[in-house]
Structure formats: structure tokens, C-alpha cells
PyMOL Python script that loads the backbone (N, CA, C, O; Angstrom):
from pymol import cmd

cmd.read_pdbstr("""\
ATOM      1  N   UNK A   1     -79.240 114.256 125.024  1.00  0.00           N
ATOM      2  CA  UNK A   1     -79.286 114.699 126.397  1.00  0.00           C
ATOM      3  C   UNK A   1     -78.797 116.132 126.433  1.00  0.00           C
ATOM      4  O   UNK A   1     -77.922 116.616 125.715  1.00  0.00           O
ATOM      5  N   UNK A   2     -79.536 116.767 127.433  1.00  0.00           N
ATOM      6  CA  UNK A   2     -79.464 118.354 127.267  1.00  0.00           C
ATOM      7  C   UNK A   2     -78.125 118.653 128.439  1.00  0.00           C
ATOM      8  O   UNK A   2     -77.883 119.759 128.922  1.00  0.00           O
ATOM      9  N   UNK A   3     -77.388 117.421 128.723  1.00  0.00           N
ATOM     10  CA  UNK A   3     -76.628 118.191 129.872  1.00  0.00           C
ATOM     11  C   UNK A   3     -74.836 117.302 129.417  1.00  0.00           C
ATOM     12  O   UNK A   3     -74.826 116.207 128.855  1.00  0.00           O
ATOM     13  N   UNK A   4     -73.806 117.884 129.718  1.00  0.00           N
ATOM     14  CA  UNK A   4     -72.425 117.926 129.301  1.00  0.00           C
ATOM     15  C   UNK A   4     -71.799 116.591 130.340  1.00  0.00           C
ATOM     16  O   UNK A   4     -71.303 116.749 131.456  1.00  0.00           O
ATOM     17  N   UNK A   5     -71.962 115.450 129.711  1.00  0.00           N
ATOM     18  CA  UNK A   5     -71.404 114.211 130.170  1.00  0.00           C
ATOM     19  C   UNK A   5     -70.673 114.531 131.842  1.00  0.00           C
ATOM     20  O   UNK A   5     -71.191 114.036 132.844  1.00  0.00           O
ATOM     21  N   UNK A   6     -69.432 115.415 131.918  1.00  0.00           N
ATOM     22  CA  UNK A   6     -68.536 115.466 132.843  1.00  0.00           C
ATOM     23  C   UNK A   6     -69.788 116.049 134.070  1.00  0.00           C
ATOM     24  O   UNK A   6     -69.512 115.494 135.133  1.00  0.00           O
ATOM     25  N   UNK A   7     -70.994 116.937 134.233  1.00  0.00           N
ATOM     26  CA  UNK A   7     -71.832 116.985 135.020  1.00  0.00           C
ATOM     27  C   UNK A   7     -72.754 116.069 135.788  1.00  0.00           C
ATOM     28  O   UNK A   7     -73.551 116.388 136.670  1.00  0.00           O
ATOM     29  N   UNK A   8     -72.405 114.422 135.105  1.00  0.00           N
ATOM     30  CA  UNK A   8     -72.855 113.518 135.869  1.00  0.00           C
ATOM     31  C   UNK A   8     -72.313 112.737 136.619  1.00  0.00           C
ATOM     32  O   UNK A   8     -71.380 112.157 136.064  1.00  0.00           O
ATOM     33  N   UNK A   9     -72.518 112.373 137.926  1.00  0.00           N
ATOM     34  CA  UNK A   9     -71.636 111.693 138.793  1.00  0.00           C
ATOM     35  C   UNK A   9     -72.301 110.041 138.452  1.00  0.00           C
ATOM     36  O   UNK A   9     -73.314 109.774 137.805  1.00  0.00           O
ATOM     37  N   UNK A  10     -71.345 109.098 139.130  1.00  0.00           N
ATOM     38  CA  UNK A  10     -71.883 107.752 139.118  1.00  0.00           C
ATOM     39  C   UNK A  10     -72.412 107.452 140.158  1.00  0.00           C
ATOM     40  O   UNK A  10     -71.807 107.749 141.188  1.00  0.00           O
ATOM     41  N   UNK A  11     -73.601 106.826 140.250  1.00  0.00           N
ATOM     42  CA  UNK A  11     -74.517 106.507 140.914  1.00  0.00           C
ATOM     43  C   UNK A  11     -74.163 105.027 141.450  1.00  0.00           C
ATOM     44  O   UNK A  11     -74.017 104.817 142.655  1.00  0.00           O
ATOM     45  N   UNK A  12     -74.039 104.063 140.522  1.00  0.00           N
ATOM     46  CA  UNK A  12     -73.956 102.534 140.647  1.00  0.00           C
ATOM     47  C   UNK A  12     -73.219 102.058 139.405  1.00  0.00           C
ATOM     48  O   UNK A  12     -73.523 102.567 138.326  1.00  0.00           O
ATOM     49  N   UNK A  13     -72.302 101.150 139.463  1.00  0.00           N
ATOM     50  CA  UNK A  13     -71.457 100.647 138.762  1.00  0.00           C
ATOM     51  C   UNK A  13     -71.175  99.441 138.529  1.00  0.00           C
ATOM     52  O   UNK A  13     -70.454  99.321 139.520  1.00  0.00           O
ATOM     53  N   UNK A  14     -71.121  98.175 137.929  1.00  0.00           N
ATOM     54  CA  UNK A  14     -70.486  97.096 137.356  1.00  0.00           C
ATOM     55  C   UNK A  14     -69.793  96.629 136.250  1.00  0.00           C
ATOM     56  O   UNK A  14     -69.639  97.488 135.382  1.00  0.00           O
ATOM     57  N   UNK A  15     -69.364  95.622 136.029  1.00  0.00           N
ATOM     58  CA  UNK A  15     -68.468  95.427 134.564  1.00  0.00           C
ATOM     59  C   UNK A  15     -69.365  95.242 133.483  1.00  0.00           C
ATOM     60  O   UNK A  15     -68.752  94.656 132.591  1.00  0.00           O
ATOM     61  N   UNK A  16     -70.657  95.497 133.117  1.00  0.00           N
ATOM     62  CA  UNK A  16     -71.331  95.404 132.116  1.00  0.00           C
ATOM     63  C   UNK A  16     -72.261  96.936 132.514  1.00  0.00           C
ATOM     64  O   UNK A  16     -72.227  97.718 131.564  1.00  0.00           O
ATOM     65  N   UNK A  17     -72.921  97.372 133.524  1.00  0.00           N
ATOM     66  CA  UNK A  17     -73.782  98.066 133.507  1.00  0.00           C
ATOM     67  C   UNK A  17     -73.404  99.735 133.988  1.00  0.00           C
ATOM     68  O   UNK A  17     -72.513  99.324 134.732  1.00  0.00           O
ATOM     69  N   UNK A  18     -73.365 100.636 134.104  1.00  0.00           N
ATOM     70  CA  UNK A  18     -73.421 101.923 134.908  1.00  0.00           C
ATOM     71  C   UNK A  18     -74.498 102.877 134.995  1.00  0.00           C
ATOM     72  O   UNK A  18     -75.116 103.029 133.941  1.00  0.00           O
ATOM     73  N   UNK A  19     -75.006 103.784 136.312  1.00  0.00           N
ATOM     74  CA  UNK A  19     -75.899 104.379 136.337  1.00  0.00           C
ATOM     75  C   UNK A  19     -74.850 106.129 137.004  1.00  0.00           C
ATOM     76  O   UNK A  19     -74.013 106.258 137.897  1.00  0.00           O
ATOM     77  N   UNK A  20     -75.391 107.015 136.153  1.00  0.00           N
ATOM     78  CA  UNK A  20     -75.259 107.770 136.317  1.00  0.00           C
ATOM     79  C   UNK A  20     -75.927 108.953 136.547  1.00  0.00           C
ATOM     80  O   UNK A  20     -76.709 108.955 135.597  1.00  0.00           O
ATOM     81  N   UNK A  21     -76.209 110.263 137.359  1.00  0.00           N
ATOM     82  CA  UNK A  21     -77.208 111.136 137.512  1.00  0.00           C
ATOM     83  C   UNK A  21     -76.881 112.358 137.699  1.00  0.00           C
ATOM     84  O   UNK A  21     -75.780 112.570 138.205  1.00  0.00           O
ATOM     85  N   UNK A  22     -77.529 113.205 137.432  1.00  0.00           N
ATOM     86  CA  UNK A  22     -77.156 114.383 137.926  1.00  0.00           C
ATOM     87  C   UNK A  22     -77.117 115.089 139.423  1.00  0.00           C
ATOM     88  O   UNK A  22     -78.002 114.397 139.927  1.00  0.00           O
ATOM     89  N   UNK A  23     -76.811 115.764 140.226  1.00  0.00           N
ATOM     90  CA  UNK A  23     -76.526 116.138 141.784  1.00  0.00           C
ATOM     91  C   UNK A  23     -78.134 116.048 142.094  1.00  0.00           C
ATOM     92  O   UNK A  23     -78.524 115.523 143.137  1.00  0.00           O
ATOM     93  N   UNK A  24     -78.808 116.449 141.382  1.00  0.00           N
ATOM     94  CA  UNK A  24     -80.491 116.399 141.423  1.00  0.00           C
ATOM     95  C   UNK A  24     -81.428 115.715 141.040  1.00  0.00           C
ATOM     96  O   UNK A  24     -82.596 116.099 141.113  1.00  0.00           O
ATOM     97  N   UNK A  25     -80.987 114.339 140.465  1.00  0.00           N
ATOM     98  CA  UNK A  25     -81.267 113.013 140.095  1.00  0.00           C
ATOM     99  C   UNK A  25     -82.304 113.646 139.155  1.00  0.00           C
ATOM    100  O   UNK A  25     -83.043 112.725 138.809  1.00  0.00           O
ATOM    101  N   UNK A  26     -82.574 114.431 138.764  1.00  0.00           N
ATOM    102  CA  UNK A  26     -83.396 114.769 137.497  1.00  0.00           C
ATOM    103  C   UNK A  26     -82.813 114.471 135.809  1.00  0.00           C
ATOM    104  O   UNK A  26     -83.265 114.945 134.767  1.00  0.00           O
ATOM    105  N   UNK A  27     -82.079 113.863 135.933  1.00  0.00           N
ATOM    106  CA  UNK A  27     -81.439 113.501 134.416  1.00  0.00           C
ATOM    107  C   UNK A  27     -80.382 111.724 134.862  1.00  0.00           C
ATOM    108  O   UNK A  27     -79.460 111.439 135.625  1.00  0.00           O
ATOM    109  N   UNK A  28     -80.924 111.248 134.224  1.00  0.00           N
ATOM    110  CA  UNK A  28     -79.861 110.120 134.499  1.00  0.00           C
ATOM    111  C   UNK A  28     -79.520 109.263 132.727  1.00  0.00           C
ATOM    112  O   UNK A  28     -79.982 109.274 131.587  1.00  0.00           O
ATOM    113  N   UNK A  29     -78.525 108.674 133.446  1.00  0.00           N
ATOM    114  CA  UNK A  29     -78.093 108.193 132.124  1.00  0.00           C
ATOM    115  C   UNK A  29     -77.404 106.149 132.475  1.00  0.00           C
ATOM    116  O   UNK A  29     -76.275 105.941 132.921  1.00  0.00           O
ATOM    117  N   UNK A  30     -78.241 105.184 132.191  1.00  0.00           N
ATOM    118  CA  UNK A  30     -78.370 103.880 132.329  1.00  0.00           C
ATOM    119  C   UNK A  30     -77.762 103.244 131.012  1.00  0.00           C
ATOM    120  O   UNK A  30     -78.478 102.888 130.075  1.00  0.00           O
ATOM    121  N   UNK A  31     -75.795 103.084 131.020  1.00  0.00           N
ATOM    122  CA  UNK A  31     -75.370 102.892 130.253  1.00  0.00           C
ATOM    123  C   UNK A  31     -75.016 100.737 130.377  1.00  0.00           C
ATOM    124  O   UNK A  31     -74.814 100.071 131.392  1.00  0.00           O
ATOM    125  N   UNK A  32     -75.085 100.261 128.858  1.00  0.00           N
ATOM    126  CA  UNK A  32     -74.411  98.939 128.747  1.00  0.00           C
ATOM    127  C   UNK A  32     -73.423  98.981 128.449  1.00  0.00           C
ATOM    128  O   UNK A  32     -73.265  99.382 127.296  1.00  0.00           O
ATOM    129  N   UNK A  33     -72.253  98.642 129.182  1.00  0.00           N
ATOM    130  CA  UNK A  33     -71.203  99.410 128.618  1.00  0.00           C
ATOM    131  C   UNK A  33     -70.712  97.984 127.630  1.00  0.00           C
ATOM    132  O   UNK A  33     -69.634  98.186 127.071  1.00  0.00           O
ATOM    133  N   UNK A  34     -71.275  96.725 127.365  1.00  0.00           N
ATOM    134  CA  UNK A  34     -70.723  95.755 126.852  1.00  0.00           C
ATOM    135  C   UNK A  34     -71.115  96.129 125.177  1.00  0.00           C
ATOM    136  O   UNK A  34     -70.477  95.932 124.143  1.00  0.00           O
ATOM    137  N   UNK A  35     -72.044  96.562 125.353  1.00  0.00           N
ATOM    138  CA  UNK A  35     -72.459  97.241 123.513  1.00  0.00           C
ATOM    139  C   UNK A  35     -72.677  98.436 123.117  1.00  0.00           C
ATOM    140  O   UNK A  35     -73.153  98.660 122.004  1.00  0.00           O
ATOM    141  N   UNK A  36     -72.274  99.642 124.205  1.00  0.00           N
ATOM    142  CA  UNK A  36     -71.641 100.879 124.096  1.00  0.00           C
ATOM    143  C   UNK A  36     -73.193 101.805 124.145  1.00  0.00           C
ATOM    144  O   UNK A  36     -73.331 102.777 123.403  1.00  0.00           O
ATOM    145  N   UNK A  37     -74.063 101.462 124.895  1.00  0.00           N
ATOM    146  CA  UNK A  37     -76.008 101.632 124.601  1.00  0.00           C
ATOM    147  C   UNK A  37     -75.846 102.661 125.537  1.00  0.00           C
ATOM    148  O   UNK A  37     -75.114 102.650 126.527  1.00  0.00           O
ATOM    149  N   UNK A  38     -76.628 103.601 125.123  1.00  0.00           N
ATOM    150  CA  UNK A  38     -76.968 104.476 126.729  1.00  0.00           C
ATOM    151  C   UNK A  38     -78.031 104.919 126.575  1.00  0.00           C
ATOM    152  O   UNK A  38     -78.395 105.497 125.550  1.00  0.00           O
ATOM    153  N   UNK A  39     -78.959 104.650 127.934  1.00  0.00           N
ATOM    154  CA  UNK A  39     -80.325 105.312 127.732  1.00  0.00           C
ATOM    155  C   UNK A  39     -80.468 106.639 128.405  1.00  0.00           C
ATOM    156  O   UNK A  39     -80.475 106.754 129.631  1.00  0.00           O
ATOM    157  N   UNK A  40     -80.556 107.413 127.758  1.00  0.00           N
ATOM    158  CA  UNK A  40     -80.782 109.247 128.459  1.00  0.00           C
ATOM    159  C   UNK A  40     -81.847 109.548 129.033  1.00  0.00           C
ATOM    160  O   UNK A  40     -82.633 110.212 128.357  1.00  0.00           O
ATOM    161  N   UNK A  41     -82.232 109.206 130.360  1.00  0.00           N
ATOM    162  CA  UNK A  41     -83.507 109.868 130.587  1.00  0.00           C
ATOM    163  C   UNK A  41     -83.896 110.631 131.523  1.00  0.00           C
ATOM    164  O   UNK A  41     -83.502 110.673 132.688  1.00  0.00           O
ATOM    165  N   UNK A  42     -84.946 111.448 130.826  1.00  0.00           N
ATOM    166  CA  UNK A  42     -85.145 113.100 131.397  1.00  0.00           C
ATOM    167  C   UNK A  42     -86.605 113.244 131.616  1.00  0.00           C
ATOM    168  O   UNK A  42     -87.274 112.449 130.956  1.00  0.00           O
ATOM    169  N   UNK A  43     -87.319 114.121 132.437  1.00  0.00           N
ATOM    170  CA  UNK A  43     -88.485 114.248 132.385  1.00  0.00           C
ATOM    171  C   UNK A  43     -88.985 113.047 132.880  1.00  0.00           C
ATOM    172  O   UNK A  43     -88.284 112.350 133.613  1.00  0.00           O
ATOM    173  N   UNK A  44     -90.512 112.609 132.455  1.00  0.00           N
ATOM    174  CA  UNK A  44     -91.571 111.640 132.884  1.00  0.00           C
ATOM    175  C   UNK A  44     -90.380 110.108 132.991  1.00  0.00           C
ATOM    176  O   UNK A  44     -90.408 109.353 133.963  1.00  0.00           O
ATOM    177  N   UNK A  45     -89.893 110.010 132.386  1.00  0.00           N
ATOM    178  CA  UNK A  45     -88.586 108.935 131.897  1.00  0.00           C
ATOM    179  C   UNK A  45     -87.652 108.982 133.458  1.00  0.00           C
ATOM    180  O   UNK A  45     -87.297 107.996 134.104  1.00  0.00           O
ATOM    181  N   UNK A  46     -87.475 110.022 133.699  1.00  0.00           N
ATOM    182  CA  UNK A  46     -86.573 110.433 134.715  1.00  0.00           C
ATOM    183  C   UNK A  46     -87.487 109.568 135.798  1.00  0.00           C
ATOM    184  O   UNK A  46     -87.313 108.387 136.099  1.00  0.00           O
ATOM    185  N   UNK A  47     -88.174 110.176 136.138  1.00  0.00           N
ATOM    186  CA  UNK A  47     -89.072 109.999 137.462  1.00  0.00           C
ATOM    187  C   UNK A  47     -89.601 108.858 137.443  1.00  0.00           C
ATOM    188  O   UNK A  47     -89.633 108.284 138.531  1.00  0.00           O
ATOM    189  N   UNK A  48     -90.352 107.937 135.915  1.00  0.00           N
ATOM    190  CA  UNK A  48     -90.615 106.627 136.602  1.00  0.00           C
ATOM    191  C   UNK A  48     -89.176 105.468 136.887  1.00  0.00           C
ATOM    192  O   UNK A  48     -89.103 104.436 137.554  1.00  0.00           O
ATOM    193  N   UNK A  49     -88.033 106.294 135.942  1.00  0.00           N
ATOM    194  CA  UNK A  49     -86.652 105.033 136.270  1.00  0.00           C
ATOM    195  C   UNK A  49     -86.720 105.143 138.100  1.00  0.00           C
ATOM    196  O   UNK A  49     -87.048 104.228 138.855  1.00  0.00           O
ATOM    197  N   UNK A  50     -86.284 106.612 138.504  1.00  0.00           N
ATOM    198  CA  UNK A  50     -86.224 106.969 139.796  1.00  0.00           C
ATOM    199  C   UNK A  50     -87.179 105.924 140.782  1.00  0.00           C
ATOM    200  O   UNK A  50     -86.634 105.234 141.643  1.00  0.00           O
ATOM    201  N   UNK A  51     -88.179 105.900 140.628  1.00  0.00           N
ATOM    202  CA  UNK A  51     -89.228 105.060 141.416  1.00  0.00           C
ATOM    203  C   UNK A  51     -88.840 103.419 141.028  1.00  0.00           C
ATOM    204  O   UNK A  51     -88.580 102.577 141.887  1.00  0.00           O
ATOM    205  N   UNK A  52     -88.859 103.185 139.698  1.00  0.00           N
ATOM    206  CA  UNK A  52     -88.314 101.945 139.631  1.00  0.00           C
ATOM    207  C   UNK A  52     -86.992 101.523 140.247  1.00  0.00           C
ATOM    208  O   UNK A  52     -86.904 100.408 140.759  1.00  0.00           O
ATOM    209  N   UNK A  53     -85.826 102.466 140.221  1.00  0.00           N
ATOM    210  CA  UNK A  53     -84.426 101.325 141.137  1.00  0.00           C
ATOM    211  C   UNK A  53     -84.826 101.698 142.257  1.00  0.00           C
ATOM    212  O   UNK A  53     -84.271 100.966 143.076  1.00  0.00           O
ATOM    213  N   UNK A  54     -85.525 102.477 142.809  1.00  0.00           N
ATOM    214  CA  UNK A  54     -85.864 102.966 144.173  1.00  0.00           C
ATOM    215  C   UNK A  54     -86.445 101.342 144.513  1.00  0.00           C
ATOM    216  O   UNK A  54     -85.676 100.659 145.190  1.00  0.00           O
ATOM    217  N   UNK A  55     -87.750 100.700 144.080  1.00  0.00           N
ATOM    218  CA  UNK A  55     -88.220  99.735 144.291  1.00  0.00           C
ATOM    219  C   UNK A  55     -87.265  98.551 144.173  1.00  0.00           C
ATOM    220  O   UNK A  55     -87.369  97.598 144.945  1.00  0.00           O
ATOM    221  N   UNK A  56     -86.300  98.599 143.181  1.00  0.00           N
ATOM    222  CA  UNK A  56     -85.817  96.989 143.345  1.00  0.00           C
ATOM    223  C   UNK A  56     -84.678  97.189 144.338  1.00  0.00           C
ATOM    224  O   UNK A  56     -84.327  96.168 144.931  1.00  0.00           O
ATOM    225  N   UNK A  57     -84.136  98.149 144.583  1.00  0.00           N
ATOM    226  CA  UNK A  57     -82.936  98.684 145.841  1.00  0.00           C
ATOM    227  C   UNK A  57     -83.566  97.963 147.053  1.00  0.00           C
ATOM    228  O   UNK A  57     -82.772  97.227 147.640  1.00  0.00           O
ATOM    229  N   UNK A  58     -84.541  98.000 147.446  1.00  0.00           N
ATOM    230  CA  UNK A  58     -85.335  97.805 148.123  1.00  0.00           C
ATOM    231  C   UNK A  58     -85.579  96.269 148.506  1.00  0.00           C
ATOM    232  O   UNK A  58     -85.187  95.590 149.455  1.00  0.00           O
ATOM    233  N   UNK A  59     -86.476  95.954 147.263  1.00  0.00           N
ATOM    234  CA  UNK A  59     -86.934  94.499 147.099  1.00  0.00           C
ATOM    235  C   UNK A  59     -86.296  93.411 147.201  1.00  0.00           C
ATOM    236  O   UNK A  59     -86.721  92.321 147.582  1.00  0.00           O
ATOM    237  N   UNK A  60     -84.370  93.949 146.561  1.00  0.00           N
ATOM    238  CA  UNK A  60     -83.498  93.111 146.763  1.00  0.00           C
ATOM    239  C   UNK A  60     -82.181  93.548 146.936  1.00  0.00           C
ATOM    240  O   UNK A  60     -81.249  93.461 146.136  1.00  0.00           O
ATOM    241  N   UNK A  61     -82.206  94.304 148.707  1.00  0.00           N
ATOM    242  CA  UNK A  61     -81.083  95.029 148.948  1.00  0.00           C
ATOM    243  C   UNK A  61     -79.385  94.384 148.843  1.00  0.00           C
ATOM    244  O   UNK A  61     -78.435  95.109 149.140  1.00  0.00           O
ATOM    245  N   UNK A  62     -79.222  93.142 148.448  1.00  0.00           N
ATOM    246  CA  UNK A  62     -78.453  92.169 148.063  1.00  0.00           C
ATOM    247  C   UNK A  62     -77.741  92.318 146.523  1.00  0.00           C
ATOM    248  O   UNK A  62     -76.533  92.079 146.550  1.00  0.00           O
ATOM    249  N   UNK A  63     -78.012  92.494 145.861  1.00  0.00           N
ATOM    250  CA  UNK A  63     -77.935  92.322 144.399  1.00  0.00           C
ATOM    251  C   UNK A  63     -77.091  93.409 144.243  1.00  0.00           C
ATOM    252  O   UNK A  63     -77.238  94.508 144.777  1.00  0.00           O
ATOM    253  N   UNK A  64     -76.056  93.013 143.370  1.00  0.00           N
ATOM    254  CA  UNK A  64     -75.020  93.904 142.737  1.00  0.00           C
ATOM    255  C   UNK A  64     -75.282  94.853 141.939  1.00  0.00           C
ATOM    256  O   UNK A  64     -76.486  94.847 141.682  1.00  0.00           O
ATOM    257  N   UNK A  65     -74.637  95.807 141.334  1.00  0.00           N
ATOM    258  CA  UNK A  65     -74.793  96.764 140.793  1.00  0.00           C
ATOM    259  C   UNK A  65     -75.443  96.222 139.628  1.00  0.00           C
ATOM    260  O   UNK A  65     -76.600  96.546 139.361  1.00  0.00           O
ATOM    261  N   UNK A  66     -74.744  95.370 138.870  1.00  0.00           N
ATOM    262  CA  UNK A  66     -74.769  94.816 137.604  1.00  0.00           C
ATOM    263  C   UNK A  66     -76.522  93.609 137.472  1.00  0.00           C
ATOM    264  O   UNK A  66     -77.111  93.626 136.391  1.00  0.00           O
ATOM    265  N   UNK A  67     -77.062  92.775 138.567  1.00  0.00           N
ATOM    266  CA  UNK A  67     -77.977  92.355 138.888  1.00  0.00           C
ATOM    267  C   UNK A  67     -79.512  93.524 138.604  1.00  0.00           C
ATOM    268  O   UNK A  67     -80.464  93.454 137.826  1.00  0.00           O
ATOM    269  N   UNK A  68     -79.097  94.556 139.702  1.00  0.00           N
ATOM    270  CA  UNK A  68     -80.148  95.951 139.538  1.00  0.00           C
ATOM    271  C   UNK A  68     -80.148  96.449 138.202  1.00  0.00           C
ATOM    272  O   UNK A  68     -81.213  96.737 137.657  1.00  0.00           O
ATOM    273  N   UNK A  69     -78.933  96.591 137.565  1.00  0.00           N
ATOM    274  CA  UNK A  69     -79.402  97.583 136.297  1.00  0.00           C
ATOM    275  C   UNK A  69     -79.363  96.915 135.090  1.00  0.00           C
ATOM    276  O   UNK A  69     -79.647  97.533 134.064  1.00  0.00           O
ATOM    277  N   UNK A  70     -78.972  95.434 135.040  1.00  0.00           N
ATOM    278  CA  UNK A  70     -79.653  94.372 134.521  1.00  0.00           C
ATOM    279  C   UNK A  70     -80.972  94.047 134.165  1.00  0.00           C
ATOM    280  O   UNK A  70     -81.382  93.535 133.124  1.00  0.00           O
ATOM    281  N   UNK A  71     -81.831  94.562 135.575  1.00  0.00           N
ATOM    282  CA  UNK A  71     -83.073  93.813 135.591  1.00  0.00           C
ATOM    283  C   UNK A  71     -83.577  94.884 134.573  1.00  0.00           C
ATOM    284  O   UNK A  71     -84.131  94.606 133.510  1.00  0.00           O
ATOM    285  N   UNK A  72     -83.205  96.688 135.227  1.00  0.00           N
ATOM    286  CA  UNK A  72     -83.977  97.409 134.598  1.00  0.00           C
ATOM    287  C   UNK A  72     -83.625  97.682 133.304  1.00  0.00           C
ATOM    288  O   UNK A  72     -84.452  98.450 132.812  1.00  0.00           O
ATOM    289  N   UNK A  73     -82.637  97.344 132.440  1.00  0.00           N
ATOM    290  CA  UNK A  73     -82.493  97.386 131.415  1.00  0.00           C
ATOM    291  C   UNK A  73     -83.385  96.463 130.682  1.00  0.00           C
ATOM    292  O   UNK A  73     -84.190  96.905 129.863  1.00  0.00           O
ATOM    293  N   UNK A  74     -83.282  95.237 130.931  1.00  0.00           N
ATOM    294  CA  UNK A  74     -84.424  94.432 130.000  1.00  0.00           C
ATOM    295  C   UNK A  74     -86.037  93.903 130.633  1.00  0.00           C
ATOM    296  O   UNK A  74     -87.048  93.462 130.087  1.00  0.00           O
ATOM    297  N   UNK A  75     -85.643  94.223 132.107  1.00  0.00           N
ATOM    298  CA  UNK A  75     -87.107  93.689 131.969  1.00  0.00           C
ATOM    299  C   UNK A  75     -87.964  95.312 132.416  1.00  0.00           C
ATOM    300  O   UNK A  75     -89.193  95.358 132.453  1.00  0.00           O
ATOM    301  N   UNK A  76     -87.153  96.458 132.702  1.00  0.00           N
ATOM    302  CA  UNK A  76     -87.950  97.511 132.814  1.00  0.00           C
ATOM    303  C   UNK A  76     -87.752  98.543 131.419  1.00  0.00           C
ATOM    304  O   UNK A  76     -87.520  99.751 131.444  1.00  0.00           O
ATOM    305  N   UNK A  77     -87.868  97.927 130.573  1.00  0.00           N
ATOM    306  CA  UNK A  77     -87.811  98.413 129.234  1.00  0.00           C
ATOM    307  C   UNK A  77     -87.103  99.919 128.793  1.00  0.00           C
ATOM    308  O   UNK A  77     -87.549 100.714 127.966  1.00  0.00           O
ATOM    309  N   UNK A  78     -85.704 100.065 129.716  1.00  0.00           N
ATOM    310  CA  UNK A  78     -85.255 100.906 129.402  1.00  0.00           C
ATOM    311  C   UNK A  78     -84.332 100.882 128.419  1.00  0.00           C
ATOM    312  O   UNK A  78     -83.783 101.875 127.942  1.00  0.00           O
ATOM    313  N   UNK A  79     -84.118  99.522 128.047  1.00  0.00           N
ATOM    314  CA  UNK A  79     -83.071  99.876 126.353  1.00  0.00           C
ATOM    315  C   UNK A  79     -83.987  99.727 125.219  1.00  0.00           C
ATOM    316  O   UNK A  79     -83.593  99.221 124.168  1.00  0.00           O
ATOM    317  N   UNK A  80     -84.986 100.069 125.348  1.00  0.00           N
ATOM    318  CA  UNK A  80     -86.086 100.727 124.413  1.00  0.00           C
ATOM    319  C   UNK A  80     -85.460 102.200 124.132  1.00  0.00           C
ATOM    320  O   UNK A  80     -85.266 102.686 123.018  1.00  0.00           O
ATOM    321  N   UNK A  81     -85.270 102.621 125.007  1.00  0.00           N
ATOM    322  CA  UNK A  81     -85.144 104.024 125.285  1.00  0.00           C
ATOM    323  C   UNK A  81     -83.531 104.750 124.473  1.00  0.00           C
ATOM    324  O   UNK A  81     -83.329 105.881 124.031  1.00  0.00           O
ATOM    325  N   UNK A  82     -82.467 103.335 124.556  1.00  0.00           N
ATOM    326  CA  UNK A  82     -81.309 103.266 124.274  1.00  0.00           C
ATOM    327  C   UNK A  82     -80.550 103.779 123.184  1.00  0.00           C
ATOM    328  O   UNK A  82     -81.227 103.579 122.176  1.00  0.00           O
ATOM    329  N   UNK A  83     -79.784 104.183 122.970  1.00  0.00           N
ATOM    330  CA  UNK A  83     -79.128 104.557 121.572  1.00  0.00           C
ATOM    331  C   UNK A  83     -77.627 104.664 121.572  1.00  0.00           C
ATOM    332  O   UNK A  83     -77.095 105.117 122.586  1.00  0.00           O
ATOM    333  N   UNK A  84     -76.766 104.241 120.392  1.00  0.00           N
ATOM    334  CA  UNK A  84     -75.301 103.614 120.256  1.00  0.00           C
ATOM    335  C   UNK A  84     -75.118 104.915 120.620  1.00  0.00           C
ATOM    336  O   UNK A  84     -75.680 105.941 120.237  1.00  0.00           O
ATOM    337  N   UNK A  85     -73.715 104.606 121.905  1.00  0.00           N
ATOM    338  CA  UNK A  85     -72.882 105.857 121.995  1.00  0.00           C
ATOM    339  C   UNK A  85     -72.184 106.308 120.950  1.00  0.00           C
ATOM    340  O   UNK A  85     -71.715 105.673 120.005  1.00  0.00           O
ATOM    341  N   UNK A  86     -72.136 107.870 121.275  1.00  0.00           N
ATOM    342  CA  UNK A  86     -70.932 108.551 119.967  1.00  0.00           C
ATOM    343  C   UNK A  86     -71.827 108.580 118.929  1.00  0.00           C
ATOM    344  O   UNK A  86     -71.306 108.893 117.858  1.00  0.00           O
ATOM    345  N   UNK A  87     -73.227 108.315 118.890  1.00  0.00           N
ATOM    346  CA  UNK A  87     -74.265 109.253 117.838  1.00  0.00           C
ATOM    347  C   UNK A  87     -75.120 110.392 118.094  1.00  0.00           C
ATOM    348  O   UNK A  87     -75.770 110.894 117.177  1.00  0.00           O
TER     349      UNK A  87
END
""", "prot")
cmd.dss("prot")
cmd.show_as("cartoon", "prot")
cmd.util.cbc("prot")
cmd.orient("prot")
């Protein structure tokens, strides 16, 4: 990731999941924090995550932090994207 950790604010938070972004939601970062995974994404990556929690925020304005970035971690194939923190 092209941008200095402390420049991202938290977006959404639970005891397994966190979403974090930049002031311009153009860089975000969709961490597991139970196996230390973080997916960095920037560009085309950026914009379809953006549209995707946009849609399930939506679909299921109910659901906890940890529920939402749950779903999109495994069923919106963003820990494809993933890689062990601290490499």
C-alpha cells in the first residue's frame, strides 16, 4: 500500500474484522484481525469494495460491523486479495 498506516481513519470495527479508509475513501484497508490478514485496496479494487459495503449497508442496515465485513471478506472475495501483516 502506497499510503503510511497512521493516514487511515476507521471506518467500521469489530472483534474479528476492521475497515479502514482514507479521508477520500480512495484507498481502504479490510483487516482480519483474528489471523493478522489485511487486504489493501486501491484503484479498480477500491471502487468495486466501495459499491459492494455500500450495497450490503443497505441490504442489511442491522448487521454488525463484524456480520458486514465478514460477508465481504469471504463471500466477496476480498481475502483473495489478503496478505500476512508485517510483510
Amino acid at each position: 500500500m502506497s499510503i503510511a498506516p497512521s493516514q487511515l481513519h476507521m471506518i467500521a470495527g469489530g472483534n474479528e474484522y476492521e475497515l479502514l479508509s482514507t479521508p477520500d475513501s480512495s484507498i481502504f484497508a479490510l483487516r482480519f484481525k483474528l489471523e493478522n490478514m489485511t487486504a489493501h485496496l486501491e484503484g479498480e479494487d477500491a471502487a468495486r469494495f466501495r459499491q459492494d459495503y455500500a450495497i450490503l449497508r443497505q441490504q442489511f442496515p442491522a448487521w454488525k460491523a463484524d456480520q458486514t465485513l465478514a460477508q465481504l471478506w469471504d463471500q466477496g472475495g476480498y481475502s483473495w486479495l489478503a496478505s500476512q501483516e508485517g510483510r
